[in-house]
N, CA, C and O atoms as a GROMACS GRO file, in nm:
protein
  392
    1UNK      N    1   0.084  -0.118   0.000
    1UNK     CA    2   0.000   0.000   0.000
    1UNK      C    3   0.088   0.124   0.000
    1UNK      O    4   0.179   0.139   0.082
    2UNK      N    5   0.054   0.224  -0.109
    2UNK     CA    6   0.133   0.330  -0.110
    2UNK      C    7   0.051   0.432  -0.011
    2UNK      O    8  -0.071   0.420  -0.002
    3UNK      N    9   0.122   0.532   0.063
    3UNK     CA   10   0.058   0.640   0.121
    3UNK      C   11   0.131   0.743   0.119
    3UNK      O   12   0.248   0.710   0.102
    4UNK      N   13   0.116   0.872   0.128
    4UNK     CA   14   0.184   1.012   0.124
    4UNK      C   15   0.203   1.019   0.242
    4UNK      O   16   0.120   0.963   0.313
    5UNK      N   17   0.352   1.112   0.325
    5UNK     CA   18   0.414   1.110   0.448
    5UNK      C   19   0.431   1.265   0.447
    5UNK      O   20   0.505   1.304   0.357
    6UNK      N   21   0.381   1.362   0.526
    6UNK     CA   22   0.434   1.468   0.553
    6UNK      C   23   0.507   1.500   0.652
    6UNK      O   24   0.460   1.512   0.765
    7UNK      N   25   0.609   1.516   0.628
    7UNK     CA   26   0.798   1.497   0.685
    7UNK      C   27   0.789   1.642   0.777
    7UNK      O   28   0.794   1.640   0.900
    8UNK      N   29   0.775   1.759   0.703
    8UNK     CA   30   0.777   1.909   0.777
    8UNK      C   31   0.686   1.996   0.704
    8UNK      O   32   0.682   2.000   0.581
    9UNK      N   33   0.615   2.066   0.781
    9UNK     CA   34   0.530   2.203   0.761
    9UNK      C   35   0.552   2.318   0.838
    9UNK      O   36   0.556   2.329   0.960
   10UNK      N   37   0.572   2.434   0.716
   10UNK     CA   38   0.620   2.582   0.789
   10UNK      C   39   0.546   2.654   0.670
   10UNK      O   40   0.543   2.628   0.549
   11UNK      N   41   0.490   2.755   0.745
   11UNK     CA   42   0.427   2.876   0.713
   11UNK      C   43   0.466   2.984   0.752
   11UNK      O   44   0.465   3.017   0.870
   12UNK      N   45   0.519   3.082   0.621
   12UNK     CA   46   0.557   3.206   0.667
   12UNK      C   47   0.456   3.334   0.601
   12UNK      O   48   0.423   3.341   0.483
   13UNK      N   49   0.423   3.417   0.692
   13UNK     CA   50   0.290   3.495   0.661
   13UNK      C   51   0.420   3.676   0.618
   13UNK      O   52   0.502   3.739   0.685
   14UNK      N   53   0.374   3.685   0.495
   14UNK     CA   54   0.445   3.776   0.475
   14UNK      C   55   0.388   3.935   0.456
   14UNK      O   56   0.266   3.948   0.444
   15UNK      N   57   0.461   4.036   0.453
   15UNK     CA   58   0.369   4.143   0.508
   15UNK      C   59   0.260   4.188   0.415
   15UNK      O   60   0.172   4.262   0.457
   16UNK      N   61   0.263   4.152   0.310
   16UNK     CA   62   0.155   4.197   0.243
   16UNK      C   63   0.000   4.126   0.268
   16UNK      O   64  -0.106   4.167   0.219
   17UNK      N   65   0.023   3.988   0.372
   17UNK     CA   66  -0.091   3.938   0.404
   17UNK      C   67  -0.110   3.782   0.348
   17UNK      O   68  -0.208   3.712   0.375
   18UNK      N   69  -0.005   3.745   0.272
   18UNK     CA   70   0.001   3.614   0.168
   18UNK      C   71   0.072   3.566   0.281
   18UNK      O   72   0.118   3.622   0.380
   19UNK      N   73   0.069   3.417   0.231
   19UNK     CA   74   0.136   3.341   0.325
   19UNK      C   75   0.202   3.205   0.217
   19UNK      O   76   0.143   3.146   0.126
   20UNK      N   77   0.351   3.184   0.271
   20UNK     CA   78   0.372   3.067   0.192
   20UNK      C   79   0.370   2.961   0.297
   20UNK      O   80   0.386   2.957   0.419
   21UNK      N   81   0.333   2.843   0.162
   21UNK     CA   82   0.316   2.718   0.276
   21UNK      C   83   0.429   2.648   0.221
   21UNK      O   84   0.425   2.627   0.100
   22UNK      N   85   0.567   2.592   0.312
   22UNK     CA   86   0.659   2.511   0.267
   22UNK      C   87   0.610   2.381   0.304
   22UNK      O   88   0.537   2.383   0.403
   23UNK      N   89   0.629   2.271   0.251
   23UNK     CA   90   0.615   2.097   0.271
   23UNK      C   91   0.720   2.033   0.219
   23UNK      O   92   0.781   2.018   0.114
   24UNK      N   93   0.718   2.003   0.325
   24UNK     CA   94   0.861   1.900   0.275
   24UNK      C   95   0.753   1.710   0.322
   24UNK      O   96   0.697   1.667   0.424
   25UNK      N   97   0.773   1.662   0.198
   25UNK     CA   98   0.667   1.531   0.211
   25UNK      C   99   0.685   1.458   0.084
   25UNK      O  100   0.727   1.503  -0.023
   26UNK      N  101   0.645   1.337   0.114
   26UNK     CA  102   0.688   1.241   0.009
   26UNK      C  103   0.604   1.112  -0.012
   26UNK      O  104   0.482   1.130  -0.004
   27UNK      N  105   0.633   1.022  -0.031
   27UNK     CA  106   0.534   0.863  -0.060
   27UNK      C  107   0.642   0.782  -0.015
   27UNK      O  108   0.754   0.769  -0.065
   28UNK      N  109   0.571   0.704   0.133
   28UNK     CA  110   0.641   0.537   0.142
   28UNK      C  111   0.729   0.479   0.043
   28UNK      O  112   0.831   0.420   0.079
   29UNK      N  113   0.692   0.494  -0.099
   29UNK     CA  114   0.788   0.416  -0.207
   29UNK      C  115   0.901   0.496  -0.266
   29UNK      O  116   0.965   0.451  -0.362
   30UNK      N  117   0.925   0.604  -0.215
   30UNK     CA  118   0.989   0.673  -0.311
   30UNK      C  119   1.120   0.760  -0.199
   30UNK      O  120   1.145   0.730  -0.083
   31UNK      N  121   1.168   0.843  -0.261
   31UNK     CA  122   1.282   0.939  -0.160
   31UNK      C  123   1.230   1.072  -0.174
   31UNK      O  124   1.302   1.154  -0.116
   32UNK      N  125   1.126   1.126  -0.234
   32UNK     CA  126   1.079   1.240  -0.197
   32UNK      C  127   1.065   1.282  -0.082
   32UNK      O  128   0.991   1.222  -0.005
   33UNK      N  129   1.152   1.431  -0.032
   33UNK     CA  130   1.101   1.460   0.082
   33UNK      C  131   1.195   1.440   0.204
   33UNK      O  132   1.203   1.499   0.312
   34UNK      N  133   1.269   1.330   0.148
   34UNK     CA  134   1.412   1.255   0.270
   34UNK      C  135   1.502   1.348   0.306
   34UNK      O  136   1.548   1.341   0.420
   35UNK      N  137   1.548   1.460   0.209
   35UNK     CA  138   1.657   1.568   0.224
   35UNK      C  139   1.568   1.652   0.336
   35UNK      O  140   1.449   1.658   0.366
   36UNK      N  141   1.691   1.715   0.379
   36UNK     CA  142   1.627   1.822   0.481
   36UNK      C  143   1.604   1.955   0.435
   36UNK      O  144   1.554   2.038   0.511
   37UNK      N  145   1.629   1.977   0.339
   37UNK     CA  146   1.628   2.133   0.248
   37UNK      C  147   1.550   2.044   0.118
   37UNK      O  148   1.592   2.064   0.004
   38UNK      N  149   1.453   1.962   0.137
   38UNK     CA  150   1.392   1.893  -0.018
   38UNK      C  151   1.260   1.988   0.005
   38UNK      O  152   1.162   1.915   0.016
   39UNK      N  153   1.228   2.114   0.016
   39UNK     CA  154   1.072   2.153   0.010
   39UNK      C  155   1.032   2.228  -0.055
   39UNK      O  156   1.102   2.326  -0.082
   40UNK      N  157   0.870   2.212  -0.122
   40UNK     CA  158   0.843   2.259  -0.247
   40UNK      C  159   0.735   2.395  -0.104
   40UNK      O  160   0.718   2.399   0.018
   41UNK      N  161   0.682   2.500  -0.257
   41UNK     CA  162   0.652   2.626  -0.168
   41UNK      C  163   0.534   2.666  -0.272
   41UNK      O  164   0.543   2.669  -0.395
   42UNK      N  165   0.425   2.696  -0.194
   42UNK     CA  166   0.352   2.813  -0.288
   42UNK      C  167   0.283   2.926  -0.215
   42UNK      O  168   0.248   2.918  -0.097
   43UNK      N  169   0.266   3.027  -0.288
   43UNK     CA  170   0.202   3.124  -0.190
   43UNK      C  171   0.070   3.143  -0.206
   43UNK      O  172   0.019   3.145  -0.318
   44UNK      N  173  -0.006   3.159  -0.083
   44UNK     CA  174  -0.132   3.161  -0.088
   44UNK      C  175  -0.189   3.306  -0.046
   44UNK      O  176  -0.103   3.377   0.007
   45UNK      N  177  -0.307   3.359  -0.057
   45UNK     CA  178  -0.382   3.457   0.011
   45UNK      C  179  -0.450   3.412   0.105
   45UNK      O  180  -0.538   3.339   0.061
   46UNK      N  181  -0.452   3.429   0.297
   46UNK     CA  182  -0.470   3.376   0.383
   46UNK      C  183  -0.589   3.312   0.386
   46UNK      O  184  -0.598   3.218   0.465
   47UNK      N  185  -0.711   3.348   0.297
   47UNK     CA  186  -0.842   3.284   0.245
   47UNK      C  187  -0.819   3.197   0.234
   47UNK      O  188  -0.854   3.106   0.309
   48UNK      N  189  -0.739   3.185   0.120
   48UNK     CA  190  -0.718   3.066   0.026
   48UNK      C  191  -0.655   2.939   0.092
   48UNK      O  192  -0.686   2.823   0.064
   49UNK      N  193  -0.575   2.973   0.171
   49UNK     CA  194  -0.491   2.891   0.235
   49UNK      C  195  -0.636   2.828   0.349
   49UNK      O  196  -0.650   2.707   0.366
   50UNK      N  197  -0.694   2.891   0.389
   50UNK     CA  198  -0.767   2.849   0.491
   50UNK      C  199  -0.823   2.773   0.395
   50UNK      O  200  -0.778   2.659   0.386
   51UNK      N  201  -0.950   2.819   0.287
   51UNK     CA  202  -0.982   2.717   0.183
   51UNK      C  203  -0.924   2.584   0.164
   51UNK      O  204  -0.992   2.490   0.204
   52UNK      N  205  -0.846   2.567   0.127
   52UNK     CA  206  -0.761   2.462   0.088
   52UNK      C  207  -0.750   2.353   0.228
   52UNK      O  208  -0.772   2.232   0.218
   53UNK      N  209  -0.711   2.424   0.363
   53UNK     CA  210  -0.741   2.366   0.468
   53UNK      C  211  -0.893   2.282   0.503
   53UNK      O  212  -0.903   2.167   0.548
   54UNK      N  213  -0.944   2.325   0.487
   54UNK     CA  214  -1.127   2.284   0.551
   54UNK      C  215  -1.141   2.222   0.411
   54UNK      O  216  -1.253   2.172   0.401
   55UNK      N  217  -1.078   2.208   0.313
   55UNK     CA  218  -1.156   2.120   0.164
   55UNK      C  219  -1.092   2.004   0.187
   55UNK      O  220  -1.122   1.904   0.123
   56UNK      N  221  -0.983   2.005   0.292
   56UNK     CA  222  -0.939   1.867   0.331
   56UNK      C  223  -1.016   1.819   0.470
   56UNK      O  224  -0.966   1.735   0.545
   57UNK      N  225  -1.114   1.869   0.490
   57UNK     CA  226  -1.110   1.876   0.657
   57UNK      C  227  -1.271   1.812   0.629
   57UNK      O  228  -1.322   1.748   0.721
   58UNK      N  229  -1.344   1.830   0.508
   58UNK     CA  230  -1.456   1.822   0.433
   58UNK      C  231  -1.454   1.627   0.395
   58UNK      O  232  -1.356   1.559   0.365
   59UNK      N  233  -1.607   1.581   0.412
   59UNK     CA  234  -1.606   1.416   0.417
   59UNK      C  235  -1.513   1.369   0.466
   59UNK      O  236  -1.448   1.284   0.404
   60UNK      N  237  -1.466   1.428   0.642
   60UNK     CA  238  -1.334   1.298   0.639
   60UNK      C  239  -1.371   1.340   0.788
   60UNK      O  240  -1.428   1.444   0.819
   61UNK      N  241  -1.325   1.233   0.882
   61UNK     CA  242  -1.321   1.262   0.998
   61UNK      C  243  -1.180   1.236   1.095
   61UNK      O  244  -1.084   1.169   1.054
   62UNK      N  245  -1.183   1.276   1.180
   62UNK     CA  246  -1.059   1.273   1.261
   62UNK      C  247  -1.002   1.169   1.307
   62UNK      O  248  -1.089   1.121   1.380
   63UNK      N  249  -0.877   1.076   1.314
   63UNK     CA  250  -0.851   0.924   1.276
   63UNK      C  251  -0.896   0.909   1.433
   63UNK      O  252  -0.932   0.799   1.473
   64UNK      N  253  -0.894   1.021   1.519
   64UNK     CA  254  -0.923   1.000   1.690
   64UNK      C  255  -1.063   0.909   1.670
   64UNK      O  256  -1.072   0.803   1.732
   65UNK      N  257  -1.162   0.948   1.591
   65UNK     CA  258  -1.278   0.926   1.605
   65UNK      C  259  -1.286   0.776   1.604
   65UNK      O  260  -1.402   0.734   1.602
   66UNK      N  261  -1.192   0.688   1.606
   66UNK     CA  262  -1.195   0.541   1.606
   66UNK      C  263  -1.233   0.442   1.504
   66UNK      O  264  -1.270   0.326   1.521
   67UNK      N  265  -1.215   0.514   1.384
   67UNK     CA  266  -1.263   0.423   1.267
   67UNK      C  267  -1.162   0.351   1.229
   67UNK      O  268  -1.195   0.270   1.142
   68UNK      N  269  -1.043   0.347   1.260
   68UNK     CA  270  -0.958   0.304   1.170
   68UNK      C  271  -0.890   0.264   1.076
   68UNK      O  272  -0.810   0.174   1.054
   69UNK      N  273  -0.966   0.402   0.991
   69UNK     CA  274  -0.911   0.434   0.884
   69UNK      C  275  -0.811   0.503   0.863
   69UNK      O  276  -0.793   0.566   0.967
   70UNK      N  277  -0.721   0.534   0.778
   70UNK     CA  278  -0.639   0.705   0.760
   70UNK      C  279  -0.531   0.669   0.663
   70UNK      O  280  -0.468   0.565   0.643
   71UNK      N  281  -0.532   0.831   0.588
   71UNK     CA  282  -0.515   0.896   0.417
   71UNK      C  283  -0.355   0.892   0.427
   71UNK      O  284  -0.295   0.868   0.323
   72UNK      N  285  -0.274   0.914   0.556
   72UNK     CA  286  -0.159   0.956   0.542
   72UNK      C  287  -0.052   0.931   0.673
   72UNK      O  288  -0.065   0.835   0.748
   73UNK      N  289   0.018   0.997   0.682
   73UNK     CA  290   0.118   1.050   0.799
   73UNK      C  291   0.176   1.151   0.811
   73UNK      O  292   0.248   1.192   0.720
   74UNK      N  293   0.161   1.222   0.932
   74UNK     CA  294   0.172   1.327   0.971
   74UNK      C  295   0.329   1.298   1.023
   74UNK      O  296   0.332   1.242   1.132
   75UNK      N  297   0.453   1.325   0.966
   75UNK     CA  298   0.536   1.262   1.050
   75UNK      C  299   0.534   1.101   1.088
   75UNK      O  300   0.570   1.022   1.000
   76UNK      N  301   0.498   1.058   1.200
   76UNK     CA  302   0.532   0.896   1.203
   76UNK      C  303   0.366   0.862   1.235
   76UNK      O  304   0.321   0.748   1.246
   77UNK      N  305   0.287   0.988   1.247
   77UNK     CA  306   0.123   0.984   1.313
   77UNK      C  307   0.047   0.918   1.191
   77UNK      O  308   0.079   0.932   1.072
   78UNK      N  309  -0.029   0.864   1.226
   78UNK     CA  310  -0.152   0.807   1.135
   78UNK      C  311  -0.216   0.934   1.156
   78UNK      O  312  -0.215   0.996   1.263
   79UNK      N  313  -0.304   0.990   0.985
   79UNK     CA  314  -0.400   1.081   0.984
   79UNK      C  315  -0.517   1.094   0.889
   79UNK      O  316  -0.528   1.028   0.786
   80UNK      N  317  -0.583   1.165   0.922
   80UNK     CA  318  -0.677   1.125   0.792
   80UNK      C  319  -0.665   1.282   0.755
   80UNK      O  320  -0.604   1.367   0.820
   81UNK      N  321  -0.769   1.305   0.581
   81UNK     CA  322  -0.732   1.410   0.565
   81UNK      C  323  -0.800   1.568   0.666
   81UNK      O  324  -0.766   1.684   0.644
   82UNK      N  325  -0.885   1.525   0.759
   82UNK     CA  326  -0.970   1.574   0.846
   82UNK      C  327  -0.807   1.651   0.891
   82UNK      O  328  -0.790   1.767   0.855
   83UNK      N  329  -0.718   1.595   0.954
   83UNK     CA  330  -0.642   1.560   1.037
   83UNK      C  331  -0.522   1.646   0.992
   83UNK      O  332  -0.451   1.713   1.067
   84UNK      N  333  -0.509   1.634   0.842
   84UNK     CA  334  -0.442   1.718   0.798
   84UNK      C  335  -0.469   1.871   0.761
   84UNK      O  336  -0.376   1.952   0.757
   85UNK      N  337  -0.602   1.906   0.734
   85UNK     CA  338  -0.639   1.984   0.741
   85UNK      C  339  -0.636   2.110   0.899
   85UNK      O  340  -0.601   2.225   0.926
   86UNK      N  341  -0.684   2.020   0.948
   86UNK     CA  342  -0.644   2.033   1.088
   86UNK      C  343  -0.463   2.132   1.132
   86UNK      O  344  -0.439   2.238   1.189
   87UNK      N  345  -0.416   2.074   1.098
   87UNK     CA  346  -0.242   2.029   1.041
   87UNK      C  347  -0.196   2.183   1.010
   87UNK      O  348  -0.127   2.257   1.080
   88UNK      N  349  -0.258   2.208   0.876
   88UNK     CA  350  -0.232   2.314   0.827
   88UNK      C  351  -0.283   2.461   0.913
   88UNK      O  352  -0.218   2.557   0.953
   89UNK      N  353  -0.451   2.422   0.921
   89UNK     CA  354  -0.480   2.568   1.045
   89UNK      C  355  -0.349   2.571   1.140
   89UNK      O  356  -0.267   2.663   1.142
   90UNK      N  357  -0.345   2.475   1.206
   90UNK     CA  358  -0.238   2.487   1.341
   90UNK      C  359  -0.117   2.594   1.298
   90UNK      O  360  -0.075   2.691   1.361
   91UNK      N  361  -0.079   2.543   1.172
   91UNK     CA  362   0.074   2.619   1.135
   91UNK      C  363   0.054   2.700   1.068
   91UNK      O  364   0.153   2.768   1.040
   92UNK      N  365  -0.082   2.739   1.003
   92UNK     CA  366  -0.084   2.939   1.018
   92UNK      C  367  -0.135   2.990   1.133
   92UNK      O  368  -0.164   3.110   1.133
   93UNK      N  369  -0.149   2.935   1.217
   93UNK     CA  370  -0.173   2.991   1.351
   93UNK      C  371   0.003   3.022   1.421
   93UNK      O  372   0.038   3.118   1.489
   94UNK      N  373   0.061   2.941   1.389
   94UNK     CA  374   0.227   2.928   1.448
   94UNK      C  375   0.303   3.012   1.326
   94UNK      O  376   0.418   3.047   1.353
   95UNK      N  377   0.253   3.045   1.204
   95UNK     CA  378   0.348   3.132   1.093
   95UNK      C  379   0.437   3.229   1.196
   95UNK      O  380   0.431   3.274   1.310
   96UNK      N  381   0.506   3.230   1.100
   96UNK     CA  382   0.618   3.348   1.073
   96UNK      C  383   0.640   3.468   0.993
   96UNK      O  384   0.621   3.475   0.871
   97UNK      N  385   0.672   3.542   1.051
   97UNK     CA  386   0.646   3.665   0.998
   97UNK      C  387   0.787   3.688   0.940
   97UNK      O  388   0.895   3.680   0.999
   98UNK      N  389   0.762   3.716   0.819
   98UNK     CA  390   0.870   3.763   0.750
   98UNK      C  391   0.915   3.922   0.714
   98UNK      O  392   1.017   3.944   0.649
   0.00000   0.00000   0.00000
């Protein structure tokens, strides 16, 4: 079974109000993501970024909820995409100001 692994997440909120989201993440089968400087970046408008958050957070529930199911890994965590969504609010809540 292949699954996607998200290795590191950083958000830096820059002054015009955009925010980039760095990920460094990869797939069980592959070496994407293994380097410590391997992370891809895009910038969002803080909407958007929230958007993108809750459209993962949308038909899925939290792996807590005991189904034992889940989409990914958070690091070494089992998650679903509820979970990741989740994930992302947290670390524009923790951004950096550039």
């Amino acid at each position: 079974m292949s699954y996607s692994i998200v290795f590191e997440t950083k958000v830096v909120r820059l002054p015009d109000g955009r925010v980039i989201h760095f990920d460094r993440s990869g797939c069980n089968n592959d070496n994407e993501g293994r380097q410590k400087d391997d992370f891809r970046a895009e910038i969002y408008t803080e909407e958007k970024f929230i958007e993108k958050a809750n459209r993962f957070k949308q038909n899925s529930k939290p792996y807590k909820a005991g189904e034992g199911s889940w989409d990914l890994k958070i690091g070494n965590r089992f998650a679903t995409y509820y979970d990741y969504g989740e994930h992302l609010l947290r670390m524009l809540k923790r951004a950096l100001s550039l």
